[in-house]
N, CA, C and O atoms as a MOPAC input file, in Angstrom:
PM7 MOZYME 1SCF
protein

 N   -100.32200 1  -118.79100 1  -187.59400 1
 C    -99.29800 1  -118.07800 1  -188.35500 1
 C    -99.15800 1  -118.67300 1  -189.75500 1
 O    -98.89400 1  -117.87200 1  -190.65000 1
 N    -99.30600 1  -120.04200 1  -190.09400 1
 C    -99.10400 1  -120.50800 1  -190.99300 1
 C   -100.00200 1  -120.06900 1  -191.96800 1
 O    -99.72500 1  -119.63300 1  -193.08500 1
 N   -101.34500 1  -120.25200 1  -191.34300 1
 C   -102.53500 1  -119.65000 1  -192.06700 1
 C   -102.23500 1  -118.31700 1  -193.29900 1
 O   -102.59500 1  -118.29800 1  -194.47600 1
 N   -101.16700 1  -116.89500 1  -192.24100 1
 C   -100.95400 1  -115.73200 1  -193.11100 1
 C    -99.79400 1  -116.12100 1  -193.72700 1
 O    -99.40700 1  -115.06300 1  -194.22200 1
 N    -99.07100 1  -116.88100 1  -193.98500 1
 C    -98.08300 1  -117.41800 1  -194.46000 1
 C    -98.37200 1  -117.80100 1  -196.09100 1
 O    -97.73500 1  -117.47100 1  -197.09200 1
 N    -99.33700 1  -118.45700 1  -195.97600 1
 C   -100.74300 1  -119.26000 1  -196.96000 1
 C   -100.97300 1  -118.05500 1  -197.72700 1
 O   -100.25800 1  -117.81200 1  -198.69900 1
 N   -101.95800 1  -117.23700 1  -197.35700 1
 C   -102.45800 1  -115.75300 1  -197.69800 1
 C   -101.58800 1  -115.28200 1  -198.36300 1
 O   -101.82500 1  -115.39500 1  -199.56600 1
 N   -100.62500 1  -114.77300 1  -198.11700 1
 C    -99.11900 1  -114.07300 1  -198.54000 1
 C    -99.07100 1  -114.57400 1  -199.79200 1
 O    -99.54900 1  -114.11200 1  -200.82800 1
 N    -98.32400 1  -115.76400 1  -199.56300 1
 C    -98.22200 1  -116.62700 1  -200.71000 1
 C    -98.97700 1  -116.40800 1  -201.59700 1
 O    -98.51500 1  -115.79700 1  -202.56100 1
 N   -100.26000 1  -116.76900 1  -201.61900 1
 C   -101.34800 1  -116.92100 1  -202.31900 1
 C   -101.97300 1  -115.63900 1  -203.05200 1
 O   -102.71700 1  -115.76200 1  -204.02500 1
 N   -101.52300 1  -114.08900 1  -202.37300 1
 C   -101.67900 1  -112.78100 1  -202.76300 1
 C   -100.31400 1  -112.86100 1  -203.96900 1
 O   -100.49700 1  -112.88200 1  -205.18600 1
 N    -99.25300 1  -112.88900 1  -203.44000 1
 C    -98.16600 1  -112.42500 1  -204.29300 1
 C    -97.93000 1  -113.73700 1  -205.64200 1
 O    -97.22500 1  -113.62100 1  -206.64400 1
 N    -98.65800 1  -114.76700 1  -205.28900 1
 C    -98.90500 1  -116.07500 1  -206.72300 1
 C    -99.94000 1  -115.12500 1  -207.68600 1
 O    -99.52800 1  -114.90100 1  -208.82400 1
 N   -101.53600 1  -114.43400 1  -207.22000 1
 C   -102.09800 1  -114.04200 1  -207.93500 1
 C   -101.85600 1  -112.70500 1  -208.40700 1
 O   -102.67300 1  -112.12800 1  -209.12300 1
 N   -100.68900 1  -112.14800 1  -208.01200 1
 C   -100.37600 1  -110.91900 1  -208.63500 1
 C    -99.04700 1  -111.47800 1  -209.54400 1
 O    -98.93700 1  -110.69500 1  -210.48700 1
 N    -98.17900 1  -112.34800 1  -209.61200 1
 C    -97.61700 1  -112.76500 1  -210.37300 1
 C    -98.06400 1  -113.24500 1  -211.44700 1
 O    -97.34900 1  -112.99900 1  -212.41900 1
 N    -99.10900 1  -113.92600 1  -211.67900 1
 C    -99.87900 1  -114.35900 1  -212.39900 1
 C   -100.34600 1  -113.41600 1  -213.73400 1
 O   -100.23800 1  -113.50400 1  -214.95700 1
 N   -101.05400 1  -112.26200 1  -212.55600 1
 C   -101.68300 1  -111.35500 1  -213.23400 1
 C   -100.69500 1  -110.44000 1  -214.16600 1
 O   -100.93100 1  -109.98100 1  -215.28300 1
 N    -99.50100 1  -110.31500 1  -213.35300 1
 C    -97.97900 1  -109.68000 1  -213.92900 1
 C    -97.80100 1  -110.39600 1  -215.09200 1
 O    -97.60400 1  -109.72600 1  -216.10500 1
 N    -97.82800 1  -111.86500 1  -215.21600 1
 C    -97.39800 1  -112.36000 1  -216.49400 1
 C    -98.21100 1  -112.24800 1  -217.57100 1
 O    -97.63800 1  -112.17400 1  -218.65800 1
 N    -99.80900 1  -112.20400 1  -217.55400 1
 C   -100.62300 1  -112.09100 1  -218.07700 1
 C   -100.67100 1  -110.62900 1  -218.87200 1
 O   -101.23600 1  -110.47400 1  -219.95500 1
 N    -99.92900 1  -109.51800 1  -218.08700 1
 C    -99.67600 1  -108.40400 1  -218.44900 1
 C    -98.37000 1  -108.31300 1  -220.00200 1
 O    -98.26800 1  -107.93400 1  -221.16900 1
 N    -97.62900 1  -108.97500 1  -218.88300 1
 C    -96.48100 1  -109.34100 1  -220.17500 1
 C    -96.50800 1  -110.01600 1  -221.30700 1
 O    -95.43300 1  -110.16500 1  -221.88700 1
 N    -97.52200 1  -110.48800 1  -221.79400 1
 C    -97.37300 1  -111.64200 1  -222.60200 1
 C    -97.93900 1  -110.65900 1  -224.20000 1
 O    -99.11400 1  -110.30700 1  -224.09300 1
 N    -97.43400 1  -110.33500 1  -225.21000 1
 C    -97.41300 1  -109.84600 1  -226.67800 1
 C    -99.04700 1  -109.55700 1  -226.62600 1
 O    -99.86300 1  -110.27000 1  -226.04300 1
 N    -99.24600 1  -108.72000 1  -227.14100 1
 C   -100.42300 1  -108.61100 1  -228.30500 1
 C   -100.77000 1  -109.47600 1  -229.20400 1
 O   -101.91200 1  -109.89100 1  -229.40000 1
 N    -99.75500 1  -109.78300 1  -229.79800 1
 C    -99.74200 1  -110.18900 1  -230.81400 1
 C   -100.20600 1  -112.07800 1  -230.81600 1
 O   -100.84400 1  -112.71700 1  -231.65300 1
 N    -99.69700 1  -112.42600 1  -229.78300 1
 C    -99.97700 1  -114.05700 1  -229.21100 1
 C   -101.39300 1  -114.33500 1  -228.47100 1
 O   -101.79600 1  -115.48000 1  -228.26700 1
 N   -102.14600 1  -113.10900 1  -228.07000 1
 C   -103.34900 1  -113.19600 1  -227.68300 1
 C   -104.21500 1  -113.04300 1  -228.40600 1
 O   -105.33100 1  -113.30200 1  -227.95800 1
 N   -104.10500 1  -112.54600 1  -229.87300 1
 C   -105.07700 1  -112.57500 1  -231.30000 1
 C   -105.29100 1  -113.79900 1  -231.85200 1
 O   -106.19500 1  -114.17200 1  -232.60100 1
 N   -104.09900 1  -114.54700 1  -231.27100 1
 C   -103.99200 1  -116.10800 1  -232.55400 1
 C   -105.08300 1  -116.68900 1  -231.52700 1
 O   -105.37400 1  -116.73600 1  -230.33200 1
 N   -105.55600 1  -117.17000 1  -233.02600 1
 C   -107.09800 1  -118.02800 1  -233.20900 1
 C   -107.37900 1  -119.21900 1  -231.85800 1
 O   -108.32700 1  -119.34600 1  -231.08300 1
 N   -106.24700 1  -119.88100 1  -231.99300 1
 C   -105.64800 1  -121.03100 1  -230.79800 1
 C   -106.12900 1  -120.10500 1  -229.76600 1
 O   -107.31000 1  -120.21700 1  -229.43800 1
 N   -105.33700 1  -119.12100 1  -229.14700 1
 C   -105.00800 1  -118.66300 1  -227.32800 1
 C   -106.72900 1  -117.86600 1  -227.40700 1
 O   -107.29200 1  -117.79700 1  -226.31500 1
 N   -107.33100 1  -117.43000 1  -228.35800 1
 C   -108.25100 1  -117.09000 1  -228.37200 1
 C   -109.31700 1  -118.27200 1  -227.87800 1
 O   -109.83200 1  -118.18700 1  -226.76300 1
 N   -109.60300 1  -119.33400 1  -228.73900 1
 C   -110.69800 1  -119.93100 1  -228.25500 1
 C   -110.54900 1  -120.63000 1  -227.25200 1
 O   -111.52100 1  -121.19500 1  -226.75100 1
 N   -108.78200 1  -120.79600 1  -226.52000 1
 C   -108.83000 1  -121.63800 1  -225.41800 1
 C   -108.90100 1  -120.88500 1  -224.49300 1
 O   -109.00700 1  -121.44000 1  -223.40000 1
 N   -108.87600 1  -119.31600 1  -224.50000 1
 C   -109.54800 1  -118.34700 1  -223.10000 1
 C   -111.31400 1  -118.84000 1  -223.39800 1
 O   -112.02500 1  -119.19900 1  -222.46000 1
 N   -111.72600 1  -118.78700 1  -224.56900 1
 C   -113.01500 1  -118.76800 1  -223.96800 1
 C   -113.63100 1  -120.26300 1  -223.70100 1
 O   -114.84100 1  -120.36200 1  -223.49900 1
 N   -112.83700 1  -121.36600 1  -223.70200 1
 C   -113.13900 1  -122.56200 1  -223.49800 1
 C   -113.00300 1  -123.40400 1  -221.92700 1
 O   -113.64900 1  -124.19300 1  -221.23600 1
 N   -111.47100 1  -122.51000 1  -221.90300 1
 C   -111.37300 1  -122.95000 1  -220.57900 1
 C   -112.01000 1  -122.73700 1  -219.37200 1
 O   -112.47500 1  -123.70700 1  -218.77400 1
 N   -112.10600 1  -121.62400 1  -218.92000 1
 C   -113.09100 1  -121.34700 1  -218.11100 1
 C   -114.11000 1  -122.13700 1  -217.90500 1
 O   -114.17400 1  -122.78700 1  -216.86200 1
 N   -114.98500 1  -122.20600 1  -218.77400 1
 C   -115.82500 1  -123.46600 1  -219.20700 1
 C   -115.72700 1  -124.63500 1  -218.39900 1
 O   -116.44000 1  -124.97800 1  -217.45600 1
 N   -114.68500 1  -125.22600 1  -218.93400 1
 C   -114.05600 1  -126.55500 1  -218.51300 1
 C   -113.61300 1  -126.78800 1  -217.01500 1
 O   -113.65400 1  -127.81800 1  -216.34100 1
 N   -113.19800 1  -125.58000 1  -216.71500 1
 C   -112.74500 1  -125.77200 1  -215.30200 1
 C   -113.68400 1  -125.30700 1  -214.30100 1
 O   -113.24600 1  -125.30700 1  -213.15000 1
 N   -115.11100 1  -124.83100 1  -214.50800 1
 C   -115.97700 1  -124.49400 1  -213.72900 1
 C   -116.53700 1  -125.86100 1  -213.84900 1
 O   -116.73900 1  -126.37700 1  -212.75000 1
 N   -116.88300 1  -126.68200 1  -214.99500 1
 C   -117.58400 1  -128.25000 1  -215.13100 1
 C   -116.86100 1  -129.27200 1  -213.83200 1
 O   -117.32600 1  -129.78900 1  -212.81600 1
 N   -115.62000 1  -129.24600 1  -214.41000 1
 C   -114.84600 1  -129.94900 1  -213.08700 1
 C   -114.58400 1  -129.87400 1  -212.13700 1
 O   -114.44200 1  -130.84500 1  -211.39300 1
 N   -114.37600 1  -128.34300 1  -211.71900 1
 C   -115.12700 1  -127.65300 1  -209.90000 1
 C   -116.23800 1  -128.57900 1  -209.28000 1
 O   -116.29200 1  -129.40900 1  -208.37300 1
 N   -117.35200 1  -127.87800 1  -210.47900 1
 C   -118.94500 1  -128.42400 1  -209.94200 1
 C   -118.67900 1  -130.02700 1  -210.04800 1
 O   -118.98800 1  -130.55200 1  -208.97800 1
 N   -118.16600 1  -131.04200 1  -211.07600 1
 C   -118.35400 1  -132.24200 1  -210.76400 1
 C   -117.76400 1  -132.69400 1  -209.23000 1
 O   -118.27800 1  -133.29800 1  -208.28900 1
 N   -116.60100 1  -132.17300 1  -209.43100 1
 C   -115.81500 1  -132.67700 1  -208.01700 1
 C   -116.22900 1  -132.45800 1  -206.76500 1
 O   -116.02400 1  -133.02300 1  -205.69100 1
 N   -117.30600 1  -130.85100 1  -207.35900 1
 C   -117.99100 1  -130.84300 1  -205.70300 1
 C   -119.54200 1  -131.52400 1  -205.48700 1
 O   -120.16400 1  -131.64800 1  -204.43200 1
 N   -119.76300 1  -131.74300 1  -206.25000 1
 C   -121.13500 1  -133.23000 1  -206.23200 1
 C   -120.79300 1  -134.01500 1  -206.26100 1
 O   -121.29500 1  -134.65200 1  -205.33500 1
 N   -119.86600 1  -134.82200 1  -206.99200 1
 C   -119.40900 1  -136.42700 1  -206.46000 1
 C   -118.39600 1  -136.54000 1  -205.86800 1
 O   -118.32800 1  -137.72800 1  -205.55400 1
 N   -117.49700 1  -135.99100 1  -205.49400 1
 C   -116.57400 1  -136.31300 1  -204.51500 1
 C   -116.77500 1  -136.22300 1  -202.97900 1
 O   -117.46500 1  -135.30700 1  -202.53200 1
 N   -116.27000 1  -137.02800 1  -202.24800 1
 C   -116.69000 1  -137.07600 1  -200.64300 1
 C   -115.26700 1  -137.04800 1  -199.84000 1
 O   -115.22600 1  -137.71700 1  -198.80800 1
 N   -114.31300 1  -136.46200 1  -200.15900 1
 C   -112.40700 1  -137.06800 1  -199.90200 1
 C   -112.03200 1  -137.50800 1  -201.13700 1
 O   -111.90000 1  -136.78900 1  -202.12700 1
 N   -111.82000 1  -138.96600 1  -201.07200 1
 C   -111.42700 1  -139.78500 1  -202.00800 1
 C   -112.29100 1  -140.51900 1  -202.34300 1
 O   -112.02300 1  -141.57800 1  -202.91100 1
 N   -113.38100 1  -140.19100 1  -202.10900 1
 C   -114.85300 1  -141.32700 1  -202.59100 1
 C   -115.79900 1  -141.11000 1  -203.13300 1
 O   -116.68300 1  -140.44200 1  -202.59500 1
 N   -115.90300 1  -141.52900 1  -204.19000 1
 C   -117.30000 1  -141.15000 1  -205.01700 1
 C   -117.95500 1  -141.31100 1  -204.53200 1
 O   -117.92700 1  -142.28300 1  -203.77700 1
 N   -119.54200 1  -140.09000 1  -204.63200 1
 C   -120.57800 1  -140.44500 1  -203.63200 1
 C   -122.05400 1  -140.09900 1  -204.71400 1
 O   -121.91500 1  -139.06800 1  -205.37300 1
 N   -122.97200 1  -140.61600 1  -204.86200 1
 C   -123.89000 1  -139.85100 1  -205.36000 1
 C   -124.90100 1  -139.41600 1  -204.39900 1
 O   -125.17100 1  -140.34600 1  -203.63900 1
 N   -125.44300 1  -138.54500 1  -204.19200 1
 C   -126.41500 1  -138.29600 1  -203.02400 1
 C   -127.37800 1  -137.38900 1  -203.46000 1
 O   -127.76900 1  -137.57900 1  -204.61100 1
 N   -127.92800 1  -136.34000 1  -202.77600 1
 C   -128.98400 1  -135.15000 1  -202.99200 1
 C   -128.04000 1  -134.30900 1  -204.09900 1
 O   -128.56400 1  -133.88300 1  -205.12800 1
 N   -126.71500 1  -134.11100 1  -203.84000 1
 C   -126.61800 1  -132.63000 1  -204.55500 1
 C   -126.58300 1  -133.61000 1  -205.79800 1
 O   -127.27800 1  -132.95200 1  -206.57300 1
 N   -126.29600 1  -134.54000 1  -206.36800 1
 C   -126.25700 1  -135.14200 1  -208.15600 1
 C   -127.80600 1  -135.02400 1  -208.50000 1
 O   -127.96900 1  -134.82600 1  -209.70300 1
 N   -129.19800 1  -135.10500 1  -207.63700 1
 C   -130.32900 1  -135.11400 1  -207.55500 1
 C   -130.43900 1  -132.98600 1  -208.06000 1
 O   -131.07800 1  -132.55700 1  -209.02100 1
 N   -129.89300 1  -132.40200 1  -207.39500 1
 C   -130.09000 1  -130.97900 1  -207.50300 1
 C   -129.37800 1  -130.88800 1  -208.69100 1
 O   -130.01400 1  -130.34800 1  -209.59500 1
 N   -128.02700 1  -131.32400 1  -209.02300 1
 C   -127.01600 1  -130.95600 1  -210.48900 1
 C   -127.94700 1  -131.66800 1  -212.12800 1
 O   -127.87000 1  -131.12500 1  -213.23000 1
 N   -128.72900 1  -132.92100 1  -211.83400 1
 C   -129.71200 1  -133.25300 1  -212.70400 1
 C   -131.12000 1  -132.10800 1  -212.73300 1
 O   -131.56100 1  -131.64700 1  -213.78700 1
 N   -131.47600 1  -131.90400 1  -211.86900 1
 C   -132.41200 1  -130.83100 1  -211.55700 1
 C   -132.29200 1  -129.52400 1  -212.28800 1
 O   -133.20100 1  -128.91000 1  -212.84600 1
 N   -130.72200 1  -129.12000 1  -212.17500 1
 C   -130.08200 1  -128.00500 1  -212.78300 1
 C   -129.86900 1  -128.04300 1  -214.19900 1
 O   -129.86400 1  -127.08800 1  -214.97600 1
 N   -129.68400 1  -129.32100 1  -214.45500 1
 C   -129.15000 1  -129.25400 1  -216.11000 1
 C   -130.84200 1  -129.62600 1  -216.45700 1
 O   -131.21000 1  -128.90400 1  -217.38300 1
 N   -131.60300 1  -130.25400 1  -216.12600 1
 C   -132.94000 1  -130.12600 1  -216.77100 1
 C   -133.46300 1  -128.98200 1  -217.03600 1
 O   -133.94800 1  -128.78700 1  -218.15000 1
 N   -133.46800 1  -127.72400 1  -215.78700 1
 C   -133.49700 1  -126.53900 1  -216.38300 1
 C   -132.74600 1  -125.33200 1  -217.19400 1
 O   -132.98000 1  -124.14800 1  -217.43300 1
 N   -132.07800 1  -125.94700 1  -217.38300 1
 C   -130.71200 1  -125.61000 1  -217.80200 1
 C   -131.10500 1  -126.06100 1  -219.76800 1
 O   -131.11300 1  -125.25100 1  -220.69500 1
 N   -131.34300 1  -127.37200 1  -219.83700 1
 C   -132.12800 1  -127.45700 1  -220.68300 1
 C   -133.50300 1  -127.27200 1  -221.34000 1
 O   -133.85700 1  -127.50000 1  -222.49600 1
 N   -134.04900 1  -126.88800 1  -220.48800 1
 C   -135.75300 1  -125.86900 1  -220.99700 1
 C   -135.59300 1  -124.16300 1  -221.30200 1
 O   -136.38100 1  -123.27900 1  -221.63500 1
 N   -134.21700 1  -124.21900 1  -221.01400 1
 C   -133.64600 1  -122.30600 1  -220.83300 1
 C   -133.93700 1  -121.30500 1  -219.98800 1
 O   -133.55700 1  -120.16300 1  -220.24400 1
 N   -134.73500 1  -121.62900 1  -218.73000 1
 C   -134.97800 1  -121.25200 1  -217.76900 1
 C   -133.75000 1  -120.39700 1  -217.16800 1
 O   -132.69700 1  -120.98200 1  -216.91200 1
 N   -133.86600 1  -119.19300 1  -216.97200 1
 C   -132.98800 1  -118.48300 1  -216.42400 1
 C   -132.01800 1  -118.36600 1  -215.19600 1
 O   -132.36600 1  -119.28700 1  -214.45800 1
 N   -131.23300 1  -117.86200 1  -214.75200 1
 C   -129.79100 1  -118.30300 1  -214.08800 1
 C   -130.63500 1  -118.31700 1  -212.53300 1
 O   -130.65900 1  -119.29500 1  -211.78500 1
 N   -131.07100 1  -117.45700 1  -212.35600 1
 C   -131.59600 1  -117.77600 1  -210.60500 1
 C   -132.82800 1  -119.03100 1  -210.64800 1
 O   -132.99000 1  -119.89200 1  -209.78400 1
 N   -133.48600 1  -118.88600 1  -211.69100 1
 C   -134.44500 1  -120.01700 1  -211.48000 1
 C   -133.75700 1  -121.32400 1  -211.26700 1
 O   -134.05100 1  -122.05500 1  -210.32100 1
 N   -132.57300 1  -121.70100 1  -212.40600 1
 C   -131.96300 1  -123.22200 1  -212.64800 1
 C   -131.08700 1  -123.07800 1  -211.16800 1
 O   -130.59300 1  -124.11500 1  -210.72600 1
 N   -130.91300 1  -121.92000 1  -210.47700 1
 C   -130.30900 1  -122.02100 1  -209.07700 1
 C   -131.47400 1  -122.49600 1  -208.11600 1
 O   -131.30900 1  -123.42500 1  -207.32500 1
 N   -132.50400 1  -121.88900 1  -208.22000 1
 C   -133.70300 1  -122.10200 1  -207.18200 1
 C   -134.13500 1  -123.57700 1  -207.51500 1
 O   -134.47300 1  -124.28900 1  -206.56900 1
 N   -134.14600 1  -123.99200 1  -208.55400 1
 C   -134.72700 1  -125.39900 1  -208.39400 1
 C   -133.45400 1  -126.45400 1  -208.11500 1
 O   -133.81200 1  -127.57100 1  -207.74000 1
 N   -131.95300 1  -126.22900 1  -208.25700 1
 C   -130.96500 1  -127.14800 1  -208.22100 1
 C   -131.38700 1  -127.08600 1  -206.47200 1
 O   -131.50900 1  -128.20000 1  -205.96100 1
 N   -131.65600 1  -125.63300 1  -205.35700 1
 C   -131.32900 1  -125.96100 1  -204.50800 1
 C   -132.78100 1  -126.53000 1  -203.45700 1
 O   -132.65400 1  -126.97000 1  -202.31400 1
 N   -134.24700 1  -126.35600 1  -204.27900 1
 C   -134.82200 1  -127.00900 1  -203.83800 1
 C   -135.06400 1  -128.53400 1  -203.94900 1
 O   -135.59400 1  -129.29600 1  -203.14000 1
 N   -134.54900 1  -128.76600 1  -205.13100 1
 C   -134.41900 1  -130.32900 1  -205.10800 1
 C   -133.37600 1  -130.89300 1  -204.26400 1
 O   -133.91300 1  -131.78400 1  -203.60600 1
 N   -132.49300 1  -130.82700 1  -204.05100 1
 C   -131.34300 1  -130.79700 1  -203.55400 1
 C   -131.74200 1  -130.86200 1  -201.86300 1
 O   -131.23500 1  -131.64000 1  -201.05500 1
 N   -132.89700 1  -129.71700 1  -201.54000 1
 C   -133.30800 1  -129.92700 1  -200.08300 1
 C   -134.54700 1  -130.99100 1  -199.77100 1
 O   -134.68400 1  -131.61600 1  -198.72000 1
 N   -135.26000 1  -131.03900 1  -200.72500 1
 C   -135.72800 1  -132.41100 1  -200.71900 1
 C   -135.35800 1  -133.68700 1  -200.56200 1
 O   -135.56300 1  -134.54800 1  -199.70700 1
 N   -134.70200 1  -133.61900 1  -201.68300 1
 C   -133.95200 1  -135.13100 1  -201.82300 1
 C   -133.63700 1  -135.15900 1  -200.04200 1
 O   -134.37200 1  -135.69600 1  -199.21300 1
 N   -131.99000 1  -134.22500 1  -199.67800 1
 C   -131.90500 1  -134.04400 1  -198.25200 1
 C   -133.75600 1  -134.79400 1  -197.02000 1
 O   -134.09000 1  -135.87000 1  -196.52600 1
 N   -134.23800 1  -133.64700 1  -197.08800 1
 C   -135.06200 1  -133.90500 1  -196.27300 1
 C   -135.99900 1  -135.51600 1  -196.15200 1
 O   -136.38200 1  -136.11600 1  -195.14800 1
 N   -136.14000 1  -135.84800 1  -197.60000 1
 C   -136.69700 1  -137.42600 1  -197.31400 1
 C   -135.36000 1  -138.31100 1  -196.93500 1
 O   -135.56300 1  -139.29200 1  -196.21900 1
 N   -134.29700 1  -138.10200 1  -197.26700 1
 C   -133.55900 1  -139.33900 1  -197.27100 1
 C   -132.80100 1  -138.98800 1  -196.05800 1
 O   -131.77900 1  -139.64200 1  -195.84600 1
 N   -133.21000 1  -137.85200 1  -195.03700 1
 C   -132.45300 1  -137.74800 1  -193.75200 1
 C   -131.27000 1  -137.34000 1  -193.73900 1
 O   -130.65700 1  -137.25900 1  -192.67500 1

């Protein structure tokens, strides 16, 4: 029960959200500021997703296969290799690394 309790919550937070987002001026979403920090943030908070979900283990830093696949990724990532490729090699390295180190 608690579970749809959660859900609920969590439906009527992202429609509030979206409600305020509705409300908020024209005029305050042109300035230069709220402008480049929509297109920055996103950014930023997908970096710190992905870090937290490669090195974090709970409360413990861990480095293992997936930092082996996230180096993998930004190498292709840096040659400009396209979005499924820098996916296909983050997750074959990633099963390597896995497979030798057990």
């Amino acid at each position: 029960m608690n579970i749809w309790i959660a859900i609920g919550a969590t439906a009527v937070g992202c429609y509030a959200v979206k409600l305020i987002g509705l409300l908020i001026p024209a005029g305050v979403l042109e300035r230069p500021l709220v402008q480049r920090l929509a297109a920055l943030l996103p950014v930023a908070l997908l970096a710190a997703l992905t870090a937290q979900q490669t090195f974090a283990d709970g409360r413990v830093l861990v480095i293992d296969a997936k930092a082996a696949g996230l180096a993998a990724a930004a190498v292709a990532l840096i040659l400009r290799a396209p979005f499924l490729v820098v996916v296909a090699v983050a997750v074959v390295v990633t099963a390597g690394v896995r497979a030798m180190t057990g």
